[in-house]
TORVEXKE-216363 format. One line per 2 residues: their letters; for each residue x, z, y of C-alpha. Coordinates in steps of 0.02 Angstrom, whole numbers. Layout:
residues N
a) X:Z:Y; ...
end
This chain:
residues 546
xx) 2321:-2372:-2674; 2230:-2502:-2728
xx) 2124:-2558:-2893; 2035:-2712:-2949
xx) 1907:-2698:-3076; 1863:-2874:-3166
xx) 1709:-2917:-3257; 1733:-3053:-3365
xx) 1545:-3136:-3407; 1458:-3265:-3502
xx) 1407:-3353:-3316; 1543:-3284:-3198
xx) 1683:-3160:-3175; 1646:-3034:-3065
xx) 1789:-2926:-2957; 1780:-2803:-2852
xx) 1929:-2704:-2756; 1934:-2534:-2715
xx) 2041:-2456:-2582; 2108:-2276:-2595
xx) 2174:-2154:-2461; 2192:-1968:-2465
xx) 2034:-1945:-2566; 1929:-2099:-2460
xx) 1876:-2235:-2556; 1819:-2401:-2475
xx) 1751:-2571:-2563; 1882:-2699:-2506
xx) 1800:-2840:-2563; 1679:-2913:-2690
xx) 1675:-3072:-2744; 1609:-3184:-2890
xx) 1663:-3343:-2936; 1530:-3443:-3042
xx) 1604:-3513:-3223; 1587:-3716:-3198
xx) 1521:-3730:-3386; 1414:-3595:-3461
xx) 1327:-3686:-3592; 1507:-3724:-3677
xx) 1553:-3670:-3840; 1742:-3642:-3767
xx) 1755:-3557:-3589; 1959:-3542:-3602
xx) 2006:-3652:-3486; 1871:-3613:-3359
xx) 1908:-3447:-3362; 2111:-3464:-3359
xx) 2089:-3583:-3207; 1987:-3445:-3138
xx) 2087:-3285:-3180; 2238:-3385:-3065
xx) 2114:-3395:-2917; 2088:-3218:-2921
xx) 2262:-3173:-2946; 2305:-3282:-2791
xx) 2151:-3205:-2685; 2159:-3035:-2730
xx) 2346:-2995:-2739; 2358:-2926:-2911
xx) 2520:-2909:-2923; 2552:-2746:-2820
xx) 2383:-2687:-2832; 2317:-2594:-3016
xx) 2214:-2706:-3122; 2079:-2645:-3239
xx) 1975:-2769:-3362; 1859:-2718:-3516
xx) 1850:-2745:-3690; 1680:-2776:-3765
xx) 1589:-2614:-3842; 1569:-2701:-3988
xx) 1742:-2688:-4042; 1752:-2495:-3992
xx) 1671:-2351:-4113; 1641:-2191:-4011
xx) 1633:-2021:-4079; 1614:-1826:-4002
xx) 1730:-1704:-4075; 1797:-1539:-4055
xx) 1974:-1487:-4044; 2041:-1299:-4062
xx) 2154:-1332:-3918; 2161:-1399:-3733
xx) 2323:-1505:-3735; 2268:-1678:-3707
xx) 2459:-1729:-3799; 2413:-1630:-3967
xx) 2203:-1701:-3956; 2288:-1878:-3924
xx) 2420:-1879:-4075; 2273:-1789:-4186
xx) 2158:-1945:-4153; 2198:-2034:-4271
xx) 2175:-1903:-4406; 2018:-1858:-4368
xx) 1939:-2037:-4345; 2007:-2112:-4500
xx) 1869:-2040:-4588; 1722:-2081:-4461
xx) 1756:-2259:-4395; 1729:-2442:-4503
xx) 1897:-2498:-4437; 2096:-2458:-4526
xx) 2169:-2344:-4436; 2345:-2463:-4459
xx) 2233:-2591:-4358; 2172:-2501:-4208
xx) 2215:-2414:-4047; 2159:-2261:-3996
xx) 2137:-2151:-3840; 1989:-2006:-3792
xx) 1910:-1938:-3646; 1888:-1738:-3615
xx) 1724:-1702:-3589; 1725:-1503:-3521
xx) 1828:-1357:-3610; 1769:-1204:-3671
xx) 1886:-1060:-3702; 2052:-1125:-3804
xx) 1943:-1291:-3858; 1896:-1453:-3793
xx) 1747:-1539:-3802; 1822:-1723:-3817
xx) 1764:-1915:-3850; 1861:-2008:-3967
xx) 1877:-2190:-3970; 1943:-2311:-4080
xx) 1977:-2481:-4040; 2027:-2656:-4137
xx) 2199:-2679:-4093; 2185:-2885:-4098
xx) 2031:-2887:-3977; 2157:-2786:-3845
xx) 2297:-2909:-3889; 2189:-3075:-3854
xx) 2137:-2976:-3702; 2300:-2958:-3643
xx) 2360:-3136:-3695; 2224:-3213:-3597
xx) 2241:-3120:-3447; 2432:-3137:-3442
xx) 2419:-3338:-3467; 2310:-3319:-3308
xx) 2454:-3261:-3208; 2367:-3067:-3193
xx) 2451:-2915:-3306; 2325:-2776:-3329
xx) 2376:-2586:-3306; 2196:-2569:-3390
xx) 2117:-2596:-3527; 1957:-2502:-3548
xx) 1808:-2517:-3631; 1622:-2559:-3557
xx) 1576:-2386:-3607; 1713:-2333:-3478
xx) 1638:-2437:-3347; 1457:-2381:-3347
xx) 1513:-2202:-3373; 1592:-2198:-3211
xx) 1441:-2239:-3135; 1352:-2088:-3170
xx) 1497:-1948:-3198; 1612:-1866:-3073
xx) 1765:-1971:-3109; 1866:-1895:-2962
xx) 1858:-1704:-3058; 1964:-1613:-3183
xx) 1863:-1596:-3380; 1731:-1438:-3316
xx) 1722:-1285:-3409; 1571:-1253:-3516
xx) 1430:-1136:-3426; 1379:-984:-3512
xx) 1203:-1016:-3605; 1066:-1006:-3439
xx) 1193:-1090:-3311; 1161:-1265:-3337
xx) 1003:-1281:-3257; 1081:-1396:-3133
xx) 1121:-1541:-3255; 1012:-1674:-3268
xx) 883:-1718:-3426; 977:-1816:-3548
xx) 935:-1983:-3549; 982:-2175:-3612
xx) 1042:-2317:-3501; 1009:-2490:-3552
xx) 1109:-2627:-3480; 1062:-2803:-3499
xx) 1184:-2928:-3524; 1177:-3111:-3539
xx) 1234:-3113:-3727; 1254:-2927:-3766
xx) 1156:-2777:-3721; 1257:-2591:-3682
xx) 1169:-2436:-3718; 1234:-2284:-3681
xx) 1185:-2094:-3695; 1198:-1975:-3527
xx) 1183:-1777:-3562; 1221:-1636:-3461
xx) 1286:-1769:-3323; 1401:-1836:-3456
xx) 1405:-2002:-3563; 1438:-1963:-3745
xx) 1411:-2108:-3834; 1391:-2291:-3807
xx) 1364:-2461:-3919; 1324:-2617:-3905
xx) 1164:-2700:-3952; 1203:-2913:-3987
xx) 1046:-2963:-3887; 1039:-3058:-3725
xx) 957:-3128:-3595; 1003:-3282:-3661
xx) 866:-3249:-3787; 742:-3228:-3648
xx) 807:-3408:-3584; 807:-3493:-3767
xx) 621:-3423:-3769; 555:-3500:-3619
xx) 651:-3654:-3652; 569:-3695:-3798
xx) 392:-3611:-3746; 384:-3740:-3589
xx) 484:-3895:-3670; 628:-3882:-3519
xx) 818:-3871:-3514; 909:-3688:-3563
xx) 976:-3730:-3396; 813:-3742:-3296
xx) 759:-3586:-3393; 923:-3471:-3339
xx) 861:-3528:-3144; 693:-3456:-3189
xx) 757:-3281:-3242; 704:-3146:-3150
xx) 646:-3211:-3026; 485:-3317:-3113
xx) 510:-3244:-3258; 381:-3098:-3305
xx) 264:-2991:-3423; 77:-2968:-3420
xx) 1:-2780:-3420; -146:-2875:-3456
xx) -222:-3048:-3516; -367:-3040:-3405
xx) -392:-3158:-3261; -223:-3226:-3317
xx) -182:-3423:-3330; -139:-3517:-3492
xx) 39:-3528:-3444; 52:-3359:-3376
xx) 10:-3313:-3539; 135:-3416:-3592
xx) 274:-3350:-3506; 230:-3182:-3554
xx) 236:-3194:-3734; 382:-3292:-3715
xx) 468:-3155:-3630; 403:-3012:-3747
xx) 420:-3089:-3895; 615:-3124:-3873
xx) 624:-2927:-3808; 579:-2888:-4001
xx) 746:-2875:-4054; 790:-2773:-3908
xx) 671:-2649:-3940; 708:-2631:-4122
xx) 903:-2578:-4080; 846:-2458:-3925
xx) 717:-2361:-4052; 881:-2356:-4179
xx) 993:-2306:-4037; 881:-2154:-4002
xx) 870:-2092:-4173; 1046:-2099:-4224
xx) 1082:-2003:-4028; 940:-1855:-4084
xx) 1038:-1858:-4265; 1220:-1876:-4214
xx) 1202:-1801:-4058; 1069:-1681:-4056
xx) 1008:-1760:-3880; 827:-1746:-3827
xx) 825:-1940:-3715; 685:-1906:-3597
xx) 693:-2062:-3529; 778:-2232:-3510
xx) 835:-2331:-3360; 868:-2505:-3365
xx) 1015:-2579:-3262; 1064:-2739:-3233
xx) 999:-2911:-3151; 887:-2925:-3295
xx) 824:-2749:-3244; 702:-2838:-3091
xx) 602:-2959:-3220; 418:-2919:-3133
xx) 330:-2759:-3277; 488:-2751:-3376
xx) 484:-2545:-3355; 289:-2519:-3391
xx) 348:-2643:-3571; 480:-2526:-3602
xx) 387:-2387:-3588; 248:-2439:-3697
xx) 360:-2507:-3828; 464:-2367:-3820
xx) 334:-2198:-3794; 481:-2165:-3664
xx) 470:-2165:-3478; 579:-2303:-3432
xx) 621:-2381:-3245; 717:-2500:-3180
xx) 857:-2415:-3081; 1020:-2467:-2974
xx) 1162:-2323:-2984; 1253:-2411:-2863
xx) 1111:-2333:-2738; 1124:-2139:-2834
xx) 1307:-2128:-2817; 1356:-1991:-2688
xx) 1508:-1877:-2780; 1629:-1944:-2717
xx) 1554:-2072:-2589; 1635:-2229:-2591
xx) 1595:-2333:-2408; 1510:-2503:-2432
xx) 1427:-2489:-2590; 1300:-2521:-2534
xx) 1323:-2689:-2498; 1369:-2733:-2677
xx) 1216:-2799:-2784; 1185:-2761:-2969
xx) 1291:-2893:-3044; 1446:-2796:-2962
xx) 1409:-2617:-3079; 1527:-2643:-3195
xx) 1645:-2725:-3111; 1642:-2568:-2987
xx) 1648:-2465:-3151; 1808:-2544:-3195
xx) 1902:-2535:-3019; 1846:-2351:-3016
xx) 1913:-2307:-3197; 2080:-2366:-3107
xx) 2068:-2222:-2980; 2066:-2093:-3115
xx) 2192:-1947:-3083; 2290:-1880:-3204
xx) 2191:-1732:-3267; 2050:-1832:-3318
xx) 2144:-2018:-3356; 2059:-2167:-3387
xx) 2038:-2232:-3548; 2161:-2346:-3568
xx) 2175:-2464:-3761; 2340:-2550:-3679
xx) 2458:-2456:-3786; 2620:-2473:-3913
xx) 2706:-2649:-3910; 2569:-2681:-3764
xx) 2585:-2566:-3642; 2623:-2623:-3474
xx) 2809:-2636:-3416; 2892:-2603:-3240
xx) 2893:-2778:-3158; 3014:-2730:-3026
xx) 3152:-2752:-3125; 3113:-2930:-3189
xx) 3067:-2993:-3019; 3226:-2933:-2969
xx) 3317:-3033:-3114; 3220:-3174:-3101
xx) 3267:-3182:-2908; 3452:-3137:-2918
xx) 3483:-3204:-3120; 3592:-3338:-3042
xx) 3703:-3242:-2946; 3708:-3100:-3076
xx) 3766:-3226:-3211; 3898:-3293:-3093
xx) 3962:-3114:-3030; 3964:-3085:-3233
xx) 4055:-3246:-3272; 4212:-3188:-3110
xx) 4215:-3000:-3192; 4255:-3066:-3346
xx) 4364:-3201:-3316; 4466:-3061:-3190
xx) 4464:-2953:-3341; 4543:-3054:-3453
xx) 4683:-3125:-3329; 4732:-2944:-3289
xx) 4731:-2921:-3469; 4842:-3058:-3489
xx) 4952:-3032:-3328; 4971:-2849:-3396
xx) 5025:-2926:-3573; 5167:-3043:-3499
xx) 5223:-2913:-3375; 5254:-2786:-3511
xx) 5327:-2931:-3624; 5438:-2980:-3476
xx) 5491:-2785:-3443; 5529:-2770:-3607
xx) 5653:-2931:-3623; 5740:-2896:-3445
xx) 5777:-2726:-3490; 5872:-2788:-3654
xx) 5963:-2916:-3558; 5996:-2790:-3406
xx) 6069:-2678:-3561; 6185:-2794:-3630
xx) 6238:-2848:-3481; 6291:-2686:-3413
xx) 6378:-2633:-3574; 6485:-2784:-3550
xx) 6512:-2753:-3356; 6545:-2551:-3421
xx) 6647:-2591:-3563; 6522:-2525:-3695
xx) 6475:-2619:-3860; 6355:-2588:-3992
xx) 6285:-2406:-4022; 6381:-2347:-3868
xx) 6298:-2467:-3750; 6156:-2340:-3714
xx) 6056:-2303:-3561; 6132:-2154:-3533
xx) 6310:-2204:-3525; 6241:-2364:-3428
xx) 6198:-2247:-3302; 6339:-2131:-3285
xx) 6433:-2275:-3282; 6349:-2321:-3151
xx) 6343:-2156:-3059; 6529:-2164:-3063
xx) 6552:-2330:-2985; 6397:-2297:-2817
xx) 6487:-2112:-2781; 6650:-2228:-2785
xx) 6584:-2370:-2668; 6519:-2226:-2564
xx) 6698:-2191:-2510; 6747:-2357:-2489
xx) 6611:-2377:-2353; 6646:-2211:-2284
xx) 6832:-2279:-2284; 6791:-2448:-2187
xx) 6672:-2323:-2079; 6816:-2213:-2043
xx) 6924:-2368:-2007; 6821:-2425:-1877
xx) 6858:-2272:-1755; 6982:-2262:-1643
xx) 7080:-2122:-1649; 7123:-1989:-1470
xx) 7278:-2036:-1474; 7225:-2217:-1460
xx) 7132:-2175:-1293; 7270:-2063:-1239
xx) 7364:-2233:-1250; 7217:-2321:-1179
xx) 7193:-2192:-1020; 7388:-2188:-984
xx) 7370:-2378:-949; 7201:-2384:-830
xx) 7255:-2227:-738; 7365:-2242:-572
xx) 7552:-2244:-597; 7620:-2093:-583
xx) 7817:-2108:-607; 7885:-2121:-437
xx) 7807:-1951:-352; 7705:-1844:-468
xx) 7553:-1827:-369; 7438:-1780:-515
xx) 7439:-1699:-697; 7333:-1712:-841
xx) 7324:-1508:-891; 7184:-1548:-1050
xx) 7107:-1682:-1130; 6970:-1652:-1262
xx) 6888:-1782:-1392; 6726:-1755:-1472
xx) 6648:-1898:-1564; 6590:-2016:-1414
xx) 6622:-1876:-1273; 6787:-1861:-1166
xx) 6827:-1701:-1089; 7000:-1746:-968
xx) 7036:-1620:-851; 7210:-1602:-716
xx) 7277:-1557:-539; 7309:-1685:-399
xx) 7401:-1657:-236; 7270:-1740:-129
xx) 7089:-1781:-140; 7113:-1988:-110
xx) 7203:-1963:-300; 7048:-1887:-392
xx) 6956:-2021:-307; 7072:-2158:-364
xx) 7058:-2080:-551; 6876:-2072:-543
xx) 6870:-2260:-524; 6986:-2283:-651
xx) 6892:-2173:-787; 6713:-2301:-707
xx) 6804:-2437:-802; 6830:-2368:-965
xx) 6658:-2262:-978; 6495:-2313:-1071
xx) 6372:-2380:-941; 6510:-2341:-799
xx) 6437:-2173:-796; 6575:-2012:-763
xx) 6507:-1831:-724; 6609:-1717:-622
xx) 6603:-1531:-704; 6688:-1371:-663
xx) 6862:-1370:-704; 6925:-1236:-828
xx) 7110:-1239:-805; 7199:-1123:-674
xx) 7198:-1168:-508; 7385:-1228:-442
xx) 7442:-1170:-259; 7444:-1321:-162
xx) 7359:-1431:-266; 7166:-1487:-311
xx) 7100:-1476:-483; 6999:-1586:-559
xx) 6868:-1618:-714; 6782:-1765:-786
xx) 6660:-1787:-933; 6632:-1950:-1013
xx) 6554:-2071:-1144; 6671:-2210:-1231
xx) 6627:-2307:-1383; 6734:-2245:-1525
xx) 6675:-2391:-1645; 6735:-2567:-1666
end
């Protein structure tokens, strides 16, 4: 199996590809392609041309294919369900979020996450999405030649990162048994126009927003601070870019750059100290500290700022480095601007008893390809194949038509013509004294041909004529006598008495001539034996037909 995450971004589009087998998980490949215009107003076109690169690169057409949707279009929300089935808590969404989220319920998707169960109820996050953001997500990704099994959110992404993705929804411990879960605490990633923030307890992300601040604002600060190009100022981040502890000893434009940098984090801090109290409110979360993730993560004393600003310890951190359950080879390779995309291509290895979040749904939802490839291959042939069926049809249709037609007006001519040859008119010309009639007149031409048959044959007394003229003369001394002479179909049975042998010899020649294939057996002779004289006996084959 494999699954692409992609990580659409102000500057670039990130992608990374996962490969799955039998529970081992391998990075693939990693790759970012650099958008050719990030100062425009209108990145379509660069990022259509670039979606089609990927698609040709990275295969996505057999492989699964995750993307996100920006947090700011999702609302997220823990609730409680008096029952496990994840069919019931998915068609009782809706209910329960019309009341909670600033979005119409007739205008947004919706989809959760179980968190752990305990007893007969789950412990689930609800999420509620606007159903045009998902559509322009899917339109753009389809008109660059990729399909998406996946749409998730950011909060998906980053969650994966620090939950066991690969596990079944846990059961809730007993009070005292969940010593082994981490401290709860908030994780800050730092975007180029947009900032995620998302809340981690007991090992589990419960809610995430999305804070409209940038690094952009750092750039747009130290533009203007320094008189140079937004451009010159985006090279300059993180790596020159930094803030003092401490003014002492410190250059004019160090200075500079510092309160530059801090100033435009103002914002920033503002939404992180809301984000905390609505978690302690909403969420009754105690955020011990706060780790800051992202390429924006390394500016030089971002996490001593934090923490001051904040009264929070806060660090920059890398989970890519933390990960271990499961353990996924070569992740270490990938640098921080990969996390989410890795988010996203893990969120497509989610098994069934713990999905991912997925907003493609209704009207949207993915379709089997196979099909259509399969039309779109064969279309031709299958039109032409569809064209000969029905043009077969309808000529045995027709053929069937004329045949009966034809049946129909030779069996009324057939009838009138055999009551005239029978001698039947109107009401009596019926089929059934048609064919008696006809009955009558085959039993009658029977006999004539068993006549003609008959007439054929010759008769015994014809070959008793026939034999008395190829047998010796036997008028002037009576040397020999015919005693019987028997005719049975074909065979001849002649027997007689001679007075010497040189006679039976001489009649044996003669009977040669007259039998079929000159063949004459001599048999024992029945008659009585004659003092003085021989008997004799001959069986034979003649042809009895003309």
């Amino acid at each position: 199996m494999r699954s692409i995450g992609i990580d659409i971004g102000r500057f670039s589009i990130k992608v990374v590809e996962i490969l799955a087998n039998n529970r081992n998980f391998q990075i693939a490949s990693a790759k970012e392609y650099v958008i050719l215009n990030p100062q425009t107003s209108d990145q379509e076109i660069d990022i259509l041309q670039t979606l089609h690169q990927i698609s040709k690169e990275f295969d996505t057409d057999t492989a699964k294919v995750v993307c996100s949707i920006r947090q700011q279009y999702v609302s997220t929300r823990k609730l409680f369900f008096p029952f496990r089935e994840r069919v019931k808590i998915q068609k009782s969404l809706a209910f329960e979020l019309e009341d909670d989220i600033p979005l119409d319920i007739e205008k947004a998707v919706f989809d959760s996450r179980i968190i752990q169960y305990h007893d007969n109820t789950a412990e689930v996050l609800a999420m509620a999405c606007v159903f045009d953001e998902v559509e322009k997500t899917v339109d753009i990704m389809k008109r660059g030649h990729i399909d998406p099994d996946i749409i998730s959110p950011e909060f998906s992404a980053i969650a994966n990162l620090y939950e066991r993705w690969n596990k079944s929804p846990e059961e809730k411990q007993a009070l005292g048994q969940d010593l082994h879960h981490s401290p709860d605490k908030m994780i800050v990633h730092m975007g180029h126009t947009k900032t995620f923030v998302g809340i981690v307890s007991k090992n589990h992300m419960i809610w995430g927003r999305s804070i409209l601040w940038g690094t952009e604002k750092i750039s747009a600060a130290i533009s203007q601070a320094f008189q140079v190009p937004v451009s010159t100022a985006i090279e300059m981040m993180p790596d020159k870019a930094f803030i003092l502890l401490s003014t002492q000893g410190a250059s004019k434009d160090q200075i500079k750059m510092s309160e530059a940098v801090s100033q435009s984090f103002a914002p920033l801090i503002q939404g992180l100290r809301l984000t905390m109290m609505l978690a302690q409110a909403d969420y009754q979360v105690n955020i011990e500290n706060v780790e800051l993730i992202g390429p924006a993560s390394n500016l030089k004393n971002i996490g001593p700022y934090f923490t001051q600003e904040l009264e929070k310890p806060c660090n920059p951190s890398n989970p890519l480095l933390t990960m271990t359950d499961p353990t996924i080879m070569g992740i270490s390779e990938l640098d921080e601007t990969f996390q989410s995309a890795l988010g996203l291509a893990i969120e497509g290895l989610r098994r069934p008893v713990n999905p991912a979040v997925n907003f493609r749904q209704m009207h949207l939802l993915k379709k089997n390809q196979i099909f259509q490839k399969f039309w779109d291959k064969w279309s031709y042939t299958g039109q032409l194949m569809g064209v000969a069926y029905i043009s077969y049809l309808i000529y045995g249709v027709a053929l069937d038509s004329l045949g009966t037609t034809m049946e129909e007006a030779s069996s009324e001519v057939l009838i009138d013509q055999a009551g005239k040859i029978a001698g039947l008119k109107g009401a009596t010309a019926t089929q059934s004294r048609i064919k008696s009639y006809i009955k009558e007149n085959t039993k009658r031409a029977q006999l004539v041909k068993v006549y003609d048959e008959l007439g054929e044959i010759n008769s015994p007394i014809q070959w008793v004529n026939d034999l008395s003229q190829i047998l010796p003369s036997n008028k002037e001394n009576k040397n020999y006598e015919i005693r019987r002479f028997f005719v049975k179909d074909e065979e001849i049975n002649i027997q007689g008495v001679a007075e010497s042998q040189a006679t039976i010899d001489e009649i044996l020649k003669a009977l040669k001539g007259v039998a079929l294939k000159a063949e004459v057996k001599t048999i024992p002779a029945t008659i009585a034996q004659e003092e003085g004289k021989k008997s004799f006996a001959f069986l034979f084959n003649v042809k009895r037909k003309n």
